[in-house]
Backbone and ligand atoms as CSV (ligand in chain L), in Angstrom:
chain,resi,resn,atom,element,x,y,z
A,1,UNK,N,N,111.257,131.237,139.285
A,1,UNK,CA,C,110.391,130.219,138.695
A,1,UNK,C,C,109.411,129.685,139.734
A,2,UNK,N,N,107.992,129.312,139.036
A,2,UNK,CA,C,107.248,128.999,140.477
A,2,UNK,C,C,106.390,127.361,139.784
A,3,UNK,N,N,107.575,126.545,139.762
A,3,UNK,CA,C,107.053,124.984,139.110
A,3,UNK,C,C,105.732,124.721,139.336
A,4,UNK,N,N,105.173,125.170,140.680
A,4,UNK,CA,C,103.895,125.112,141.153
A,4,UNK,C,C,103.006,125.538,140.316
A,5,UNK,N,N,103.050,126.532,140.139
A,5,UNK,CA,C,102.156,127.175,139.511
A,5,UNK,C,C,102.018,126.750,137.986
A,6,UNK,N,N,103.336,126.680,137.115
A,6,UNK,CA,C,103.558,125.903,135.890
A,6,UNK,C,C,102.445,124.972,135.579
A,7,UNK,N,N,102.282,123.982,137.010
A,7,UNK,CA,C,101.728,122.797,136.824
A,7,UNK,C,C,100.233,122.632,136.723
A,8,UNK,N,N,99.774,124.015,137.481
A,8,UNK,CA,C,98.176,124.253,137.749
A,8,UNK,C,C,97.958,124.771,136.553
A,9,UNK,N,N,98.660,125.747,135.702
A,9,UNK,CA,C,98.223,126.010,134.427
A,9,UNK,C,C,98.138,125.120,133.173
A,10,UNK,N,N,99.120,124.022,133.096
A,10,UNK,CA,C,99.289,123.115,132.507
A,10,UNK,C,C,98.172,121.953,132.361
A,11,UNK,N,N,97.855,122.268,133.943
A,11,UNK,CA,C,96.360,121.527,134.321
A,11,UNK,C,C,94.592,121.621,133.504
A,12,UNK,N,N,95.143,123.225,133.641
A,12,UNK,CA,C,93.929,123.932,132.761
A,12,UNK,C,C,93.972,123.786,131.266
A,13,UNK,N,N,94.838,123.461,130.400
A,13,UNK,CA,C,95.168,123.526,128.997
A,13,UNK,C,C,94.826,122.137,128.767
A,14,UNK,N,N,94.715,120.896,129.664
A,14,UNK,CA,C,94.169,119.808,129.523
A,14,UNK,C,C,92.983,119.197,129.445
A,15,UNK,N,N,92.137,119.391,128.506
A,15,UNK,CA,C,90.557,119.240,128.757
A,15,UNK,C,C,90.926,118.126,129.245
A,16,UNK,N,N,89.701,117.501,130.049
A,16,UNK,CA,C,89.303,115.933,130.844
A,16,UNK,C,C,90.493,115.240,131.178
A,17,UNK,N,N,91.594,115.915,131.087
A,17,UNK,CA,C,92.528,114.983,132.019
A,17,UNK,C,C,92.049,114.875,133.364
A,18,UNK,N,N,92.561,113.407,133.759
A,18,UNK,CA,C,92.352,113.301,135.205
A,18,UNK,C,C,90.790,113.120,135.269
A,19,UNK,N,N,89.865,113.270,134.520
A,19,UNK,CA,C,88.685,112.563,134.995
A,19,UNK,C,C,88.524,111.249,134.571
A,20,UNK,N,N,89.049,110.397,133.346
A,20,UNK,CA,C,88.610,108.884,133.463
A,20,UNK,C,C,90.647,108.648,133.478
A,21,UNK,N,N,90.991,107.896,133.645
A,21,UNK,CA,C,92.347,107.079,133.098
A,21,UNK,C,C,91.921,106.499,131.515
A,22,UNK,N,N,93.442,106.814,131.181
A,22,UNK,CA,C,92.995,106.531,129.432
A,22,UNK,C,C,92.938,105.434,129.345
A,23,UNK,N,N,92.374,105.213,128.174
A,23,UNK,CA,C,91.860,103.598,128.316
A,23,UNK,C,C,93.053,102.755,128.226
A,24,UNK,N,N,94.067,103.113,126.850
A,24,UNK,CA,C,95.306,102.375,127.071
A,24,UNK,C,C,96.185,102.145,128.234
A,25,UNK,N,N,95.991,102.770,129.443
A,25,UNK,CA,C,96.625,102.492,130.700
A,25,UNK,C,C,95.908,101.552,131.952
A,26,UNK,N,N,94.632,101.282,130.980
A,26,UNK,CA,C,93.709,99.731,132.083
A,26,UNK,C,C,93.306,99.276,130.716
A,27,UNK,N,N,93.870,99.003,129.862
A,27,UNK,CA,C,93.684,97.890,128.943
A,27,UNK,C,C,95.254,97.497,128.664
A,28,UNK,N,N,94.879,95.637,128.533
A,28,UNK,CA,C,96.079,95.148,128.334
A,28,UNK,C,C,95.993,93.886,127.171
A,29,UNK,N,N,96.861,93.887,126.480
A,29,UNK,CA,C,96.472,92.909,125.311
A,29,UNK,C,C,97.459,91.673,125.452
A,30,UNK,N,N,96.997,90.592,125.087
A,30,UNK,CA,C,97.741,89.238,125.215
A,30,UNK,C,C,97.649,88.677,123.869
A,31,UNK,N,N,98.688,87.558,123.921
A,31,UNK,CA,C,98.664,86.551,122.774
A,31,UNK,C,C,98.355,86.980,121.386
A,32,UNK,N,N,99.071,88.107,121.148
A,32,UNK,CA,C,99.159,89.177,119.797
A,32,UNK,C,C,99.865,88.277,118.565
A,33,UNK,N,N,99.396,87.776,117.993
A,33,UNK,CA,C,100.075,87.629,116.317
A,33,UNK,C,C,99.459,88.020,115.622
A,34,UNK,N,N,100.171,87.498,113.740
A,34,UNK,CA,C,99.710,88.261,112.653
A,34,UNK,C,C,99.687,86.492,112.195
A,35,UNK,N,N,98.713,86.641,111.229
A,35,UNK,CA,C,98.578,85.216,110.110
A,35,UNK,C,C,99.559,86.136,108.954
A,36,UNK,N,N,100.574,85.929,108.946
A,36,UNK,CA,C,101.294,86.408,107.471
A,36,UNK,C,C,101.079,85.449,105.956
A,37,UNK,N,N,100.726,85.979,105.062
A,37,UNK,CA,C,100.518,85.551,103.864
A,37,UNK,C,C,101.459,85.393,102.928
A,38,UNK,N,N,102.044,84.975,101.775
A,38,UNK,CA,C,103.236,85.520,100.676
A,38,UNK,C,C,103.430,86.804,100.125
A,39,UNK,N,N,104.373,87.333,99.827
A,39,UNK,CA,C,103.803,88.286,98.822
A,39,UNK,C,C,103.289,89.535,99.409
A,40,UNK,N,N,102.906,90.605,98.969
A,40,UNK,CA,C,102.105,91.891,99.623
A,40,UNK,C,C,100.175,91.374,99.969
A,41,UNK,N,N,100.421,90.030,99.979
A,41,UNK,CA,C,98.724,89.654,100.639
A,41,UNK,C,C,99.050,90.416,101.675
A,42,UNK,N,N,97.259,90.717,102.246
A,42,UNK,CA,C,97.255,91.476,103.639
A,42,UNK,C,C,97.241,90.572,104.592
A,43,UNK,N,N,97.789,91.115,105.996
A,43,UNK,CA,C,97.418,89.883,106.919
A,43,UNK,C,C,96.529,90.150,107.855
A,44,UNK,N,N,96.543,89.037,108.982
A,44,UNK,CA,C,95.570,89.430,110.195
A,44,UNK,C,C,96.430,89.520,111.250
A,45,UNK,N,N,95.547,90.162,112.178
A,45,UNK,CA,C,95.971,90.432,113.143
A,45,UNK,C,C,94.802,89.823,114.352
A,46,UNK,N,N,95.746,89.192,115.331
A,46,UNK,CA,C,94.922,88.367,116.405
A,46,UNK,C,C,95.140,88.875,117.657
A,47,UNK,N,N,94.674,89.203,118.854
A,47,UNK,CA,C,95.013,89.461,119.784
A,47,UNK,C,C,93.618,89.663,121.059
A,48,UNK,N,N,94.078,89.173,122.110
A,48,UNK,CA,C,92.829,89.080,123.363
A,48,UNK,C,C,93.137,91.011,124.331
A,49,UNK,N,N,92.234,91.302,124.384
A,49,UNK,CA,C,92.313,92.923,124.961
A,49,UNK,C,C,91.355,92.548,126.297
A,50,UNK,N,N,91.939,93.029,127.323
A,50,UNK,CA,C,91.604,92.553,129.038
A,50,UNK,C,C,91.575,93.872,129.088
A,51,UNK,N,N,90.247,94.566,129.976
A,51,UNK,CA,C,89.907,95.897,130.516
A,51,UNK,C,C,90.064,95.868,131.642
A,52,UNK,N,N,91.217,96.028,132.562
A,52,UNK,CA,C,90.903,95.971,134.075
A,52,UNK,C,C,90.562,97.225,134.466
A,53,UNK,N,N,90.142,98.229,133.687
A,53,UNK,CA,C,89.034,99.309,134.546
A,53,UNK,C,C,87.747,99.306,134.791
A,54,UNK,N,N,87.484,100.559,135.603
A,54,UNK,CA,C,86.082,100.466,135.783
A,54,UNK,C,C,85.272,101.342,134.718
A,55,UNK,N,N,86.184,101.557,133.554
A,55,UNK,CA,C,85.800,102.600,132.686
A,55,UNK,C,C,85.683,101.550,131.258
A,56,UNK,N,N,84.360,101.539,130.517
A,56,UNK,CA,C,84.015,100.693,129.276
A,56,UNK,C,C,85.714,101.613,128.072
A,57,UNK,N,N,86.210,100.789,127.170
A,57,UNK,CA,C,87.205,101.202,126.231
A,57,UNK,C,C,86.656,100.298,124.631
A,58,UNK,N,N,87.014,101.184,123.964
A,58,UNK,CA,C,86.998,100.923,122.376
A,58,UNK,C,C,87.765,101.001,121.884
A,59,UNK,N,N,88.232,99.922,120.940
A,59,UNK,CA,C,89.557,100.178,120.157
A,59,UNK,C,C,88.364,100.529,118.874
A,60,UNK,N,N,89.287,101.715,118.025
A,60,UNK,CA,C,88.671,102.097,117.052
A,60,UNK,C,C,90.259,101.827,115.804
A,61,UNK,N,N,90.801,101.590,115.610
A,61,UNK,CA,C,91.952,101.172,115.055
A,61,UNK,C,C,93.391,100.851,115.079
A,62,UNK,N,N,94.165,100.593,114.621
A,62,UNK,CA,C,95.840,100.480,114.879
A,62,UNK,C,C,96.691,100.879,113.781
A,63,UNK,N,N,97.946,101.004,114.184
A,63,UNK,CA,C,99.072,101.053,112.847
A,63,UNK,C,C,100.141,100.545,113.540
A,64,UNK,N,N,100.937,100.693,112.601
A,64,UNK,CA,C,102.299,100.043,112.478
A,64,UNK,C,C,103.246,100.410,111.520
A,65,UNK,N,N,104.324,100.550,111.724
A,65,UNK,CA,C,105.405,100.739,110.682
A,65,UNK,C,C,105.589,99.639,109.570
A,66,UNK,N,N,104.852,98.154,109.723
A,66,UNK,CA,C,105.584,97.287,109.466
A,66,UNK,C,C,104.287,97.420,107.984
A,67,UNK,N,N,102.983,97.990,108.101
A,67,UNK,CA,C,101.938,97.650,106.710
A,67,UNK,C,C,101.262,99.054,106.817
A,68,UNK,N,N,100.721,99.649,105.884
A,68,UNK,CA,C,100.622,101.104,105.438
A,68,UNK,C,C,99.359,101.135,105.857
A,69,UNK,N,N,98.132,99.900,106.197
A,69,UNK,CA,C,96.984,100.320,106.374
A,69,UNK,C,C,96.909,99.214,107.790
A,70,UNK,N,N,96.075,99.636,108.313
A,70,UNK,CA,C,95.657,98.900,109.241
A,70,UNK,C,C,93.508,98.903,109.517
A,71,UNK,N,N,93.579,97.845,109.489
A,71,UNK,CA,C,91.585,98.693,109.106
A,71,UNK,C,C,90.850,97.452,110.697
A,72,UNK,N,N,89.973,97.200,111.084
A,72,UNK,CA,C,89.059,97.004,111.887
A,72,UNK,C,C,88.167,95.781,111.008
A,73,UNK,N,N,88.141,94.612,110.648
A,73,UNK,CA,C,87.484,93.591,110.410
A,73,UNK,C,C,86.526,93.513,111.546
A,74,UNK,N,N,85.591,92.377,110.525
A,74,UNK,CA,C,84.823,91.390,111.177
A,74,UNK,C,C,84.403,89.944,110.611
A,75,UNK,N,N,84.198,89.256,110.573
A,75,UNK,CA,C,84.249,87.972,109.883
A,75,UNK,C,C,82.513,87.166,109.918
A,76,UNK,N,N,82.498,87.001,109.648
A,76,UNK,CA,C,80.893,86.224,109.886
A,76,UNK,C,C,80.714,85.309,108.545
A,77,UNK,N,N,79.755,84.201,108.609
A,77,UNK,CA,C,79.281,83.340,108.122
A,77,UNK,C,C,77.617,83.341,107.434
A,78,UNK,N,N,77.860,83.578,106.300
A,78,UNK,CA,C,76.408,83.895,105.891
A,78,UNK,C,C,75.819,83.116,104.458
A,79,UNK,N,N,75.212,81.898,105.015
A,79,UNK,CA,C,74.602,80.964,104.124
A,79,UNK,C,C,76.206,80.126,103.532
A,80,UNK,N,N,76.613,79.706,104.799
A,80,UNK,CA,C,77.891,78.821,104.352
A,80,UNK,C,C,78.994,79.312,103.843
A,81,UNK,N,N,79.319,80.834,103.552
A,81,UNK,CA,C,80.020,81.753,103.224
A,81,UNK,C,C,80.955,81.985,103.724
A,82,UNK,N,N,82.289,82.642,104.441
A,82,UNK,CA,C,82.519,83.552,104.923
A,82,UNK,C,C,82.951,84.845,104.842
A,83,UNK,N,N,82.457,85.647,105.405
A,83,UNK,CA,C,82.497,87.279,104.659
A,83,UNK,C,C,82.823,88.245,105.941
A,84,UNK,N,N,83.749,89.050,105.027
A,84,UNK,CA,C,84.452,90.000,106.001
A,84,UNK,C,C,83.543,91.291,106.057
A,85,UNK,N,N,83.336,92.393,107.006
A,85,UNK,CA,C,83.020,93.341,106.845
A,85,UNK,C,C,83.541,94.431,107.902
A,86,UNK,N,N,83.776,95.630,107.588
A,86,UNK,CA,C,84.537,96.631,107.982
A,86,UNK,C,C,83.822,97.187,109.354
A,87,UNK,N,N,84.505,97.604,110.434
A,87,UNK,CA,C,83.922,97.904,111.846
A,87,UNK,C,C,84.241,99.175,112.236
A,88,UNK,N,N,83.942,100.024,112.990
A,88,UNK,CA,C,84.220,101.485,113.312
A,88,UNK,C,C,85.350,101.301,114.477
A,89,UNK,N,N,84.212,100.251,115.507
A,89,UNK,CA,C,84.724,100.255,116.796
A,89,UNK,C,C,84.820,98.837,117.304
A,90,UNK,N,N,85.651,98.403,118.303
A,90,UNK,CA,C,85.490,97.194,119.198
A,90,UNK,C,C,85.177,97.021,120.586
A,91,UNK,N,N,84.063,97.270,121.294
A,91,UNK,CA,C,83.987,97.566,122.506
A,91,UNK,C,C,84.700,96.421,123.690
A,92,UNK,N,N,85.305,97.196,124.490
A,92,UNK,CA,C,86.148,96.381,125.663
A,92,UNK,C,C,85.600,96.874,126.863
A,93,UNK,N,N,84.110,95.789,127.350
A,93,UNK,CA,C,83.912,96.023,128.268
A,93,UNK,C,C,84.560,96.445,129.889
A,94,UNK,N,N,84.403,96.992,130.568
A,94,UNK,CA,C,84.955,97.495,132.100
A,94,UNK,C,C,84.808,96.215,132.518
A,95,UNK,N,N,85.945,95.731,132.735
A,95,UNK,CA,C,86.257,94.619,133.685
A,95,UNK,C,C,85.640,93.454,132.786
A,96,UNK,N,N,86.433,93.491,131.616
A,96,UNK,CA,C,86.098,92.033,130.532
A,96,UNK,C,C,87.189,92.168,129.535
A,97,UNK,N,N,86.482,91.692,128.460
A,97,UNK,CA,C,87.307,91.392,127.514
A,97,UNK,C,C,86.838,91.270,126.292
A,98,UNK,N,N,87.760,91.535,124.993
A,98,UNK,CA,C,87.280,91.923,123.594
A,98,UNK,C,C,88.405,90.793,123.163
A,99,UNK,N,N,87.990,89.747,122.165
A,99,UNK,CA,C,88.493,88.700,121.287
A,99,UNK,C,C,88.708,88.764,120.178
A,100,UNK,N,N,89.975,88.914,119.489
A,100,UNK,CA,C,90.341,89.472,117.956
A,100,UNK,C,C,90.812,88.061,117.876
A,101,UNK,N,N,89.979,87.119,116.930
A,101,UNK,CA,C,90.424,85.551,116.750
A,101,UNK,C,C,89.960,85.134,115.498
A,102,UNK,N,N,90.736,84.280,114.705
A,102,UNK,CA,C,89.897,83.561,113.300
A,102,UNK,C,C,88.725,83.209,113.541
A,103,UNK,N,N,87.638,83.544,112.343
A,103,UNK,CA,C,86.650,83.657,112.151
A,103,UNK,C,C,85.292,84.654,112.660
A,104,UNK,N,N,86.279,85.735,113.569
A,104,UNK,CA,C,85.150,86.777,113.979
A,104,UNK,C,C,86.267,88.412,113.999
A,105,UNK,N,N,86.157,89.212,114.900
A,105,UNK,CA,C,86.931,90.076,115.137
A,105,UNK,C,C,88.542,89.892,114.386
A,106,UNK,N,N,89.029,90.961,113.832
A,106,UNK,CA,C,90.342,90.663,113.196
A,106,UNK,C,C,91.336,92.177,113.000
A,107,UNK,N,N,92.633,92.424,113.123
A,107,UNK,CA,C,92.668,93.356,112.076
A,107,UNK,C,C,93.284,93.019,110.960
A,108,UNK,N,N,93.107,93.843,110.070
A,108,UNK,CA,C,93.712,93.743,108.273
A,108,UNK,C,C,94.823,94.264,108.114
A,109,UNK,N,N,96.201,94.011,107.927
A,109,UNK,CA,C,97.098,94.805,107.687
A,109,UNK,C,C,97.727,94.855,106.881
A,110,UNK,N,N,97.284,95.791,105.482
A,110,UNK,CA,C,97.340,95.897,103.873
A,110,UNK,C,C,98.784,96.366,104.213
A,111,UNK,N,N,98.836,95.936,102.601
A,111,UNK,CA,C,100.572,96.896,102.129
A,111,UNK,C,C,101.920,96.817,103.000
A,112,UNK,N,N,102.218,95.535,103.228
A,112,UNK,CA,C,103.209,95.297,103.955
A,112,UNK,C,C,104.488,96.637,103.464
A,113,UNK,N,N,105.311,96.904,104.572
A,113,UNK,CA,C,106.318,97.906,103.977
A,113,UNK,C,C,107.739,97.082,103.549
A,114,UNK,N,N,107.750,96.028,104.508
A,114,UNK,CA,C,108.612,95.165,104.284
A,114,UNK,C,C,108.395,93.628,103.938
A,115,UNK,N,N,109.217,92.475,103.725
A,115,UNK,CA,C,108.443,91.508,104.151
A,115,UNK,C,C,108.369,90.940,105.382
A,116,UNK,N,N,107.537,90.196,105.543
A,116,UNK,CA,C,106.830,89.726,107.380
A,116,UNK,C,C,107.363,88.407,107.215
A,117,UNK,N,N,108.334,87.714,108.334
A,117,UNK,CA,C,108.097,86.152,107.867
A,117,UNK,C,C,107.955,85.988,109.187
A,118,UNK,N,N,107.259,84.750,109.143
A,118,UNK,CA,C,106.787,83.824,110.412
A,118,UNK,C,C,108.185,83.706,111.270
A,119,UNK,N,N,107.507,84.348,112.758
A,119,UNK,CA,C,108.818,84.289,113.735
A,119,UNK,C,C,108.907,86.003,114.373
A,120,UNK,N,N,108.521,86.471,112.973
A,120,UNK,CA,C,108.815,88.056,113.456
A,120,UNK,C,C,107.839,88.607,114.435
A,121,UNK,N,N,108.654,89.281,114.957
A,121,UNK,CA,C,107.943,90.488,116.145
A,121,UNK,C,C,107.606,91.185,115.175
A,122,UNK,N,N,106.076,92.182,115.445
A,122,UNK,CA,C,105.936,93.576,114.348
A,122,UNK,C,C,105.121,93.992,115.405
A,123,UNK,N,N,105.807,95.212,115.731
A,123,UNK,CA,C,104.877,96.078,117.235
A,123,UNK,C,C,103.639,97.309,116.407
A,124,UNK,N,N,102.894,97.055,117.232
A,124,UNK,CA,C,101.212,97.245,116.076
A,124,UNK,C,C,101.184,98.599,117.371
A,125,UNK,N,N,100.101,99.804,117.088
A,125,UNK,CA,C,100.045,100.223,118.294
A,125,UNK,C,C,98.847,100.136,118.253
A,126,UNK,N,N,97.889,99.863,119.031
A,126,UNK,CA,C,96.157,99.891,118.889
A,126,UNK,C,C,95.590,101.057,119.271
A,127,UNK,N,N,94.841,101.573,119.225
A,127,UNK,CA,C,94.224,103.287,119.390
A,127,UNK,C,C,92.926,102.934,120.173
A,128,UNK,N,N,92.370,103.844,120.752
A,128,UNK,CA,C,91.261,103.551,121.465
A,128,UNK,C,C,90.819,104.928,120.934
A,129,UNK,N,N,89.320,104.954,121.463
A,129,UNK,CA,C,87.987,106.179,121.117
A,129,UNK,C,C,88.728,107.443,121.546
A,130,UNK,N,N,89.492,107.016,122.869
A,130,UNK,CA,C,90.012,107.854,123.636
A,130,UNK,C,C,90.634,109.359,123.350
A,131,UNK,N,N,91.416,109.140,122.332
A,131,UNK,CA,C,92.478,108.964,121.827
A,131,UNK,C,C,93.984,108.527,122.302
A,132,UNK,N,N,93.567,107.421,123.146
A,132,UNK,CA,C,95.240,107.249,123.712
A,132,UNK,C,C,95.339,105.703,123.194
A,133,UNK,N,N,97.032,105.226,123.187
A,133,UNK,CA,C,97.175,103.967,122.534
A,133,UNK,C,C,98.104,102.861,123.405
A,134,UNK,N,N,97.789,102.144,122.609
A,134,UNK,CA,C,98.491,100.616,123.539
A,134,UNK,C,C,99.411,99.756,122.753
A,135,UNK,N,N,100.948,100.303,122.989
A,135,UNK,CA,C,102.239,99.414,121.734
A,135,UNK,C,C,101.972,98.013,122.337
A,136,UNK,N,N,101.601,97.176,121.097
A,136,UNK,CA,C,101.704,95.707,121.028
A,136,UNK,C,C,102.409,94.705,120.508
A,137,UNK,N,N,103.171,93.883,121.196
A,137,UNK,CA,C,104.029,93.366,120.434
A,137,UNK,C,C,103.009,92.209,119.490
A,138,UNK,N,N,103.307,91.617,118.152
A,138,UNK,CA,C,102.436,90.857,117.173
A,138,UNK,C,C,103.518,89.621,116.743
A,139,UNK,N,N,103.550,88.368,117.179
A,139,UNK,CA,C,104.451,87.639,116.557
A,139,UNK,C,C,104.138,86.799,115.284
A,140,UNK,N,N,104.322,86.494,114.202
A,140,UNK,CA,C,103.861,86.411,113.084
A,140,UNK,C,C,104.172,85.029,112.611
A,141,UNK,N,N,102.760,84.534,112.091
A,141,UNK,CA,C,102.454,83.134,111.941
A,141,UNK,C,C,102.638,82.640,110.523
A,142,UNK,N,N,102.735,81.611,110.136
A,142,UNK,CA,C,102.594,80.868,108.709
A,142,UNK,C,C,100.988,80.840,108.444
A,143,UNK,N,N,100.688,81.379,107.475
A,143,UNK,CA,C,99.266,80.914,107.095
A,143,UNK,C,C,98.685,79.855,107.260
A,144,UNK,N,N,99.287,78.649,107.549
A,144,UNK,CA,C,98.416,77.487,108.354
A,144,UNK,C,C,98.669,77.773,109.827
A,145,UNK,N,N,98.594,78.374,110.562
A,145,UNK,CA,C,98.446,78.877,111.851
A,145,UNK,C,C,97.218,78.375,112.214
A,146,UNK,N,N,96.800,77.730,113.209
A,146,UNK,CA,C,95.109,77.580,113.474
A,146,UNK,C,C,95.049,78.788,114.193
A,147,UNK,N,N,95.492,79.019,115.678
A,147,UNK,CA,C,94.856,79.610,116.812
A,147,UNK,C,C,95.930,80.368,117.107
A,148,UNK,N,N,95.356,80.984,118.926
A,148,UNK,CA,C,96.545,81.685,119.194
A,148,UNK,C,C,97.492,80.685,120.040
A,149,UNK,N,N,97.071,79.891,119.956
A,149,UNK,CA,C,98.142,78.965,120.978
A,149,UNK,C,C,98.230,79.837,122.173
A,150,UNK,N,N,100.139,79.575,122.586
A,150,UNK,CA,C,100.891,80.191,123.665
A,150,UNK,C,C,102.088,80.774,122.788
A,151,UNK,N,N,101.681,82.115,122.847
A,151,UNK,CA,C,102.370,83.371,121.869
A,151,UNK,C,C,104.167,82.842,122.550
A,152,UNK,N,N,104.352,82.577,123.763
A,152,UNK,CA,C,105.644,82.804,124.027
A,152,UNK,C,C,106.542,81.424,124.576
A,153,UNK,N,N,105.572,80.458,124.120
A,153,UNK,CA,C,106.114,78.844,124.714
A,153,UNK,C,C,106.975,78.325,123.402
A,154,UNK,N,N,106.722,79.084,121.954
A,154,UNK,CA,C,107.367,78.584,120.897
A,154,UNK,C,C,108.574,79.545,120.477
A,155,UNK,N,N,109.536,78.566,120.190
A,155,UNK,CA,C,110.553,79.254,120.074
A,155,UNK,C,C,110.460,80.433,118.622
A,156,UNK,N,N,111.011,81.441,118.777
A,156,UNK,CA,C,110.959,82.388,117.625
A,156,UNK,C,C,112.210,82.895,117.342
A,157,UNK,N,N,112.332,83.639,116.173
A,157,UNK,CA,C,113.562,84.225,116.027
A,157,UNK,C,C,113.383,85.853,115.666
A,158,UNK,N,N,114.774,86.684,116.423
A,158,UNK,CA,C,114.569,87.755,116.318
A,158,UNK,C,C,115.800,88.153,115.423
A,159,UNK,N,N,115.327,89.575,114.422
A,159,UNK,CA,C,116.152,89.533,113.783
A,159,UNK,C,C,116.970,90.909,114.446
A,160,UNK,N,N,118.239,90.318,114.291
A,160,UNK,CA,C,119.467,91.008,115.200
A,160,UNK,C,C,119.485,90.659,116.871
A,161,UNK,N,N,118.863,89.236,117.042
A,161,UNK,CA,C,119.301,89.037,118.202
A,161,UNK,C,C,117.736,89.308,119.093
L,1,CU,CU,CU,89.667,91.066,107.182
């Protein structure tokens, strides 16, 4: 066996590996919840995405086990309105940051599989252009939720401990 060699070929079967780092490995996400609703309403999804590379990243969507769709919002205000509209991409500048918060950036997460109650963890994975991804933990709010607060200063409950 010549492992060496294994590894140089393995090398070649990899388009663009090794020329940027994937984005999910210099992007990091904080203060992740969901606004949970009653019922199979869809919810949101909130979360702050920090780029500590020197390489620009896009989240282009997410999933989860926990809701069958996951889609890319946007929120805006138009003549006193507010109105959602559907996004491709979210750019996460190199060495900044992308804001998924009420009333702008969001995600949608239709068709719950189970029900969600306020307290729960639901690990989302986010996808980048890349194609590589970033497991997020999402702790899940009561629909009067304002903000993101401090995701981990309030007590929560996990189910099974
Ligand atoms: Cu929405």
């Amino acid at each position: 066996m010549k492992p060496y060699l294994a590894c140089a070929l393995l090398a070649c079967l990899l388009p663009a590996a090794g020329v940027h780092a994937a984005a999910a490995d210099h992007v990091r996400a904080s203060h992740g919840w969901l606004r949970v609703l009653p019922g199979s309403l869809p919810a949101a999804g909130y979360v702050i995405l920090h780029n500590e590379g020197d390489q620009p990243a896009e989240l282009t969507g997410a999933s989860t086990v926990a809701y069958a769709r996951v889609m890319l919002h946007q929120s805006s205000m138009q003549g006193g309105m507010s109105r959602m509209s559907m996004i491709d991409a979210l750019p996460v500048p190199a060495h900044g940051k992308a804001v998924l918060a009420p009333g702008g950036y969001h995600l949608m997460l239709m068709q719950p599989a189970t029900t969600v109650t306020p307290g729960q963890h639901v690990r989302v994975l986010l996808k980048f252009s890349d194609g590589s991804s970033l497991p997020t933990e999402f702790i899940a709010r009561p629909a009067n939720a304002l903000d993101d607060g401090d995701t981990h200063a309030r007590p929560t409950t996990h189910a099974g401990g």
